[in-house]
N, C-alpha and C positions, 0 to 999 in steps of 0.2 A: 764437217768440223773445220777443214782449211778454208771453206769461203768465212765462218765466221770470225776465225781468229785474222784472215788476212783487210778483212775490217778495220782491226786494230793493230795492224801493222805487227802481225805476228805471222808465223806459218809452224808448221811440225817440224821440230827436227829426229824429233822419235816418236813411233808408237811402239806400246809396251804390252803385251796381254797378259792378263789376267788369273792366270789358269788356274789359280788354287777359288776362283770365283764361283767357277762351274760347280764345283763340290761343295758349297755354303749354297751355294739356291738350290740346290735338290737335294741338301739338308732339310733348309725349312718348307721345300716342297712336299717331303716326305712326312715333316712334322704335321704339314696339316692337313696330311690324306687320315679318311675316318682308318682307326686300327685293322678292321677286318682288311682292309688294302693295304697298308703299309707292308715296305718290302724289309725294312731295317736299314743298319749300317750297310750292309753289304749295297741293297739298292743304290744307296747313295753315291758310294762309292763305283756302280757303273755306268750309273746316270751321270757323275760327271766327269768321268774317264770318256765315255760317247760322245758328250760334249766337245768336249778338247781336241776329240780325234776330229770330229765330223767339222770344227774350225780350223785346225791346220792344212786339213785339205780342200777347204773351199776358200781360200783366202784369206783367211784370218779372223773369220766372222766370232771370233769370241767373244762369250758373253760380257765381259767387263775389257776396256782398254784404258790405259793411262797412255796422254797423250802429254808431251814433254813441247813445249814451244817456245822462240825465240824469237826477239825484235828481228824482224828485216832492217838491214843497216839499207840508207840511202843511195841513189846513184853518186860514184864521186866526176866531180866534176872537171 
């Protein structure tokens, strides 16, 4: 992401995760497993609590980030 935005004369100055992310994709994960497999609310809810865990301790690999970026100001002269 920072090679792209540094293209355009951007970089990060934040990344932001996601974390209510995890629990809406293994919502509709769950939606469309056939019923005899569905786990329910409950599944849901530890499928993306696992998520969350298993991102904070690997770096931040979480499923959705919002990435917040700003113009690089120029060198002054």
């Amino acid at each position: 992401m920072q090679a792209l935005l540094s293209r355009h004369g951007l970089r990060i100055s934040q990344t932001v995760p996601l974390s209510l992310d995890a629990y809406y994709v293994s919502m509709l994960s769950e939606r469309n497993l056939p019923a005899e497999r569905g786990g329910g609310p409950l599944a849901v809810l530890k499928a993306g609590y696992r998520s969350n865990q298993y991102a904070a301790q690997h770096g931040g690999q979480y499923s959705s980030l919002l990435y917040v970026a700003e113009r690089t100001l120029p060198a002054a002269s």
